[in-house]
N, C-alpha and C positions, 0 to 999 in steps of 0.2 A: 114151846109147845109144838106139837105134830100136826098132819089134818089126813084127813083118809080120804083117800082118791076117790073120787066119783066114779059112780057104774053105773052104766043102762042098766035102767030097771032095778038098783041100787040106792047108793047112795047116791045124795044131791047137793045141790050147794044149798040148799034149805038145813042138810045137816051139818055140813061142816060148818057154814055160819054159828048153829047151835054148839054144835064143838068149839068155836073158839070164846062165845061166851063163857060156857060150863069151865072152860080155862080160868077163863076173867075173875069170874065170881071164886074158883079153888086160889088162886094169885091171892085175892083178896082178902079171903079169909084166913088165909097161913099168916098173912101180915098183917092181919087183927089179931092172930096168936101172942104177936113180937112186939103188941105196943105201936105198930108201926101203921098211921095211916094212908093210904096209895087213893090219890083222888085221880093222878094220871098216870098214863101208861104210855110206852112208844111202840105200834107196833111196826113191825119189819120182818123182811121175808127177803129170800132171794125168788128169784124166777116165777113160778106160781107160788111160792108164797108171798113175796112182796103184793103181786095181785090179788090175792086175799087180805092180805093186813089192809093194802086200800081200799076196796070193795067193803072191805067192814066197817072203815074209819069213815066211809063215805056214806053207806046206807044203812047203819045200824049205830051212828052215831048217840040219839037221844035216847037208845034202848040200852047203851051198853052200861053194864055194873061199875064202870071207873069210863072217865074221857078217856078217847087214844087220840091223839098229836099225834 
């Protein structure tokens, strides 16, 4: 998955947060297509995204549609 840059007066990390949800749940449900159930995920990033993947794992953990580790 992608995330889209934050803009003054833009986008915010309130939405890319929601962006990588919206990910989470599309992930999830391709692999409810295949038989296949995902209770966890790994997320990972380099640079700013590894700081998103932890920022997510860290403060949207009890909200998220699958565990991230």
């Amino acid at each position: 998955m992608n995330y889209r840059l934050a803009t003054k007066g833009g986008t915010d990390i309130d939405d890319i947060i929601d962006d990588i949800t919206s990910a989470l749940l599309k992930i999830k449900s391709f692999a409810a297509g295949y038989y296949v159930n995902i209770n966890k995920v790994v997320l990972m990033g380099y640079s700013a995204g590894g700081q998103l993947a932890l920022s997510y794992a860290y403060k949207h953990f009890a909200e998220s549609p699958v565990t991230p580790v």
